[in-house]
N, C-alpha and C positions, 0 to 999 in steps of 0.2 A: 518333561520340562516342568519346572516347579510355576506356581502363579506368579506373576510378576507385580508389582505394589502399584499403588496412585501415586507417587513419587517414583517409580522407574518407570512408567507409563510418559508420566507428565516429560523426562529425561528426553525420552524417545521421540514422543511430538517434538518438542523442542529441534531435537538434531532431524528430525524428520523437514519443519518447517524452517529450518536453516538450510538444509539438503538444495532447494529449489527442488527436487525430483518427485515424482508421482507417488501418490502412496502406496503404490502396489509393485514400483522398481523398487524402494526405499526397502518396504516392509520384505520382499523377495532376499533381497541383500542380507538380512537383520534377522531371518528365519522366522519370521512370525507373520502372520496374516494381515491385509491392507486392510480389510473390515473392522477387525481391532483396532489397529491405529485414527483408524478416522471416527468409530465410534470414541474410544478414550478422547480425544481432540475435542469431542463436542463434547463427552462427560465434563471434561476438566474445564471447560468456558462454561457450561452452564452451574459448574461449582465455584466461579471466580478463582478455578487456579491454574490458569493457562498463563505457562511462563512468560514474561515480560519480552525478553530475548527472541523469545518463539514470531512474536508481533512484527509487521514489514512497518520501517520508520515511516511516519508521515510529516511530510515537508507541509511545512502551512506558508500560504501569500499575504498579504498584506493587501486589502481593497478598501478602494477610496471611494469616493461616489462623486457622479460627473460636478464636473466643476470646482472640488475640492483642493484645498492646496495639498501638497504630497513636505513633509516631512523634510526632506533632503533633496541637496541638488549636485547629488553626484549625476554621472553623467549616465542620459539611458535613451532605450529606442524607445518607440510608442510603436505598438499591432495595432490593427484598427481590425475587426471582424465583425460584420454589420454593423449593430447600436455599441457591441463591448469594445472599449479600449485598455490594453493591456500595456504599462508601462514596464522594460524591460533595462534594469539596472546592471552596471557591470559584476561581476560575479555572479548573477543568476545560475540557478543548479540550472543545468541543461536538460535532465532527466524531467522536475517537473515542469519546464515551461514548455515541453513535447508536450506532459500530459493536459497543460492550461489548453494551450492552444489548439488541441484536440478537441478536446471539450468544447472550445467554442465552436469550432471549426463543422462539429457536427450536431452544436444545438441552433446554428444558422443556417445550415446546410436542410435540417429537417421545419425549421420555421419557412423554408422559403416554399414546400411542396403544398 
């Protein structure tokens, strides 16, 4: 099998980190080694050229600080989790206010021990 390039490396990651799957079913399936694929993954980040696509989206929140007025008065719940209060607006992605509410959930959880 001939070498494969830093542009079909980077291909691979890509569909590898699109896969959701481990690197050693992924690289199994694709005939080549998981050691490969994950070292290339760390070559091609630490040369700035880890595909954009390859990247898991990151949802940002919007934080206010106590007492502050909020922007808009659409209509929303308020979480209370010890000191944090989280207001919850209709359309909130539901993926990350599992992960907000986690978050607090086990940085009051661990404050209380």
């Amino acid at each position: 099998m001939a070498r494969a390039s830093a542009s079909e490396w980077a291909q691979r990651v890509a569909a590898w980190r699109s896969s959701g799957k481990s690197a050693a079913a992924f690289a199994e399936k694709h005939g080549y080694s998981a050691k490969s694929l994950q070292w290339w993954s760390s070559e091609l980040r630490r040369r700035g050229q880890a595909a954009p696509a390859s990247e898991p989206e990151v949802k940002l929140a919007r934080v206010f600080r106590s007492g502050s007025a909020t922007p808009s008065t659409a209509p929303s719940v308020v979480v209370s989790v010890g000191e944090a209060r989280v207001e919850v607006r209709a359309g909130a992605d539901r993926a990350t206010l599992e992960l907000v509410l986690g978050a607090l959930h086990a940085a009051h959880s661990g404050a209380r021990r």
